[in-house]
N, C-alpha and C positions, 0 to 999 in steps of 0.2 A: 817130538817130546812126548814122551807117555807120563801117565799121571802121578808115577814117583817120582817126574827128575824136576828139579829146582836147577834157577837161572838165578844167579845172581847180581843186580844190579844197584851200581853207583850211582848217584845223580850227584854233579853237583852245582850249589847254589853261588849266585855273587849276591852278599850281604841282603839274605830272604829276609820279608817283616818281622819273623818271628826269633831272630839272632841277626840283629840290623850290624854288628862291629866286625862282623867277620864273613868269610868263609866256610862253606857246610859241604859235606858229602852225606848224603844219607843210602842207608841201604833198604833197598827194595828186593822182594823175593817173586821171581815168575814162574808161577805154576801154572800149566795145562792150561792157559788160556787165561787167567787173574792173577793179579798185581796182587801181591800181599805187602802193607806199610808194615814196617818194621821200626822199635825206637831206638836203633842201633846208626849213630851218626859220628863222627868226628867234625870238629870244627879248629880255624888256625885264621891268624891273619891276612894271611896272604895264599893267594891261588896255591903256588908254588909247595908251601907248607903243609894245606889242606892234602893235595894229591901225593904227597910222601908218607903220607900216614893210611893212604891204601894197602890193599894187600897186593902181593908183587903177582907179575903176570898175566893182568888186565889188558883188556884192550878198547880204548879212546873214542869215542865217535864222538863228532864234532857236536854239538847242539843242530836241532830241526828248526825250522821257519816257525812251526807248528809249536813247539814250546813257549813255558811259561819264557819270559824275557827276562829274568832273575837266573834262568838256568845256563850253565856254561856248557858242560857237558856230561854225558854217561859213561860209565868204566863197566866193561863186561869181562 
C-alpha cells in the first residue's frame, strides 16, 4: 500500500448504543497505516437489509474474537 491508496472498509454493527433500533454499516477509510472514521453509514432493520445497501463487490470477513461484541462484520 503506498501513501495514495485508500482501503475501503465496512463494519458492521448489531444494534450499537448509539442507533440501539437497528442495524449500522459504517464506513471506514485505511490509509498507509491509519483508520480514518468517516460520517458516512447506512442503517436498516435487519442485518439482511443493512448489507444490501452496500456497494456491490465487497468481500465479507467474519467478525475477530478481538472485536467490539456489537460488531458482526467487515465488507472489504
Amino acid at each position: 500500500m503506498t501513501a495514495d491508496d485508500v482501503l475501503e472498509m465496512w463494519t458492521v454493527y448489531d444494534h450499537p448504543r448509539d442507533m440501539p433500533d437497528c442495524f449500522v454499516a459504517r464506513l471506514f477509510l485505511v490509509k498507509a497505516g491509519a483508520m480514518e472514521v468517516t460520517g458516512i453509514f447506512r442503517a436498516a432493520p435487519t442485518l439482511d437489509e443493512v448489507r444490501a445497501m452496500l456497494p456491490l463487490g465487497l468481500y465479507r470477513l467474519p467478525r475477530s474474537e478481538n472485536d467490539e461484541p456489537q460488531i458482526v462484520e467487515v465488507w472489504l
